[in-house]
N, C-alpha and C positions, 0 to 999 in steps of 0.2 A: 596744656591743650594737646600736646601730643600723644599725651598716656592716654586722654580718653579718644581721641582720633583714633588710634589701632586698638583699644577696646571697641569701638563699632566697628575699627572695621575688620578684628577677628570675629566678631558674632555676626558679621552680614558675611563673612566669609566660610562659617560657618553654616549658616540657613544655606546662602550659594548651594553649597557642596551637597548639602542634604537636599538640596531641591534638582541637583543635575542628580542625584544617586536616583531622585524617585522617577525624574521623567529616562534614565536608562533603564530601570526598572518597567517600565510603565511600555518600553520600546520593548524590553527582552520579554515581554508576555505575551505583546503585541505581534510580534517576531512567530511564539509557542502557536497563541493561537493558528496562524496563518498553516504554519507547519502540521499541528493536529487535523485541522481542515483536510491540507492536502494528503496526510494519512488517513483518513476515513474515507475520501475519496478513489485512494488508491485500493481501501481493503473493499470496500464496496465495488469495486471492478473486480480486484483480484476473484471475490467469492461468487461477480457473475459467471467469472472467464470457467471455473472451477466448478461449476451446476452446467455448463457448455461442453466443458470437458469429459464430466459423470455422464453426459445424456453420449455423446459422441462416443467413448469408449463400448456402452451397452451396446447402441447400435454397430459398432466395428466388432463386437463380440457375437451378435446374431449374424451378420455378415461372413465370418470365418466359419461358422457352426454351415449356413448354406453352402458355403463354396467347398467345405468338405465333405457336405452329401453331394452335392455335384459331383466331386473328384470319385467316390466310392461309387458311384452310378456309372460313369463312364470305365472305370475299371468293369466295373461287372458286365458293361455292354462287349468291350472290346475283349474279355477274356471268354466270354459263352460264342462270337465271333471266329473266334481264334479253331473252335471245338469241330 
């Protein structure tokens, strides 16, 4: 009786072990997914922040191009001035 006692209860110990392997399994995916989520999440920000960033640098580029016709304007006021 004993040898077939620990033959069940190596093959329930068995199943056991394969049944915690699938639900860690089953957690570690669960885990992935969440984590891909919050990666897609983040790159979908990152590549608004980044079309935010293209628009604002253009504009800080026509900004500089004004401010140094400003600069060459007053140069030319205060040197014909000067004459």
């Amino acid at each position: 009786m004993s040898s077939n006692s620990t033959a069940i209860g190596g093959t329930m110990g068995s199943s056991g072990s394969s049944s915690s392997s699938s639900s860690y399994k089953i957690r570690q995916y669960t885990h992935l997914q969440g984590q891909l989520a919050q990666l897609q999440a983040n790159l979908s920000d990152m590549e608004e922040l980044l079309r935010m960033t293209s628009n604002q640098a253009e504009k800080i580029r026509t900004l500089g191009g004004l401010q140094a016709g400003l600069f060459m304007g007053a140069t030319k006021v205060f040197e014909d001035g000067e004459k």
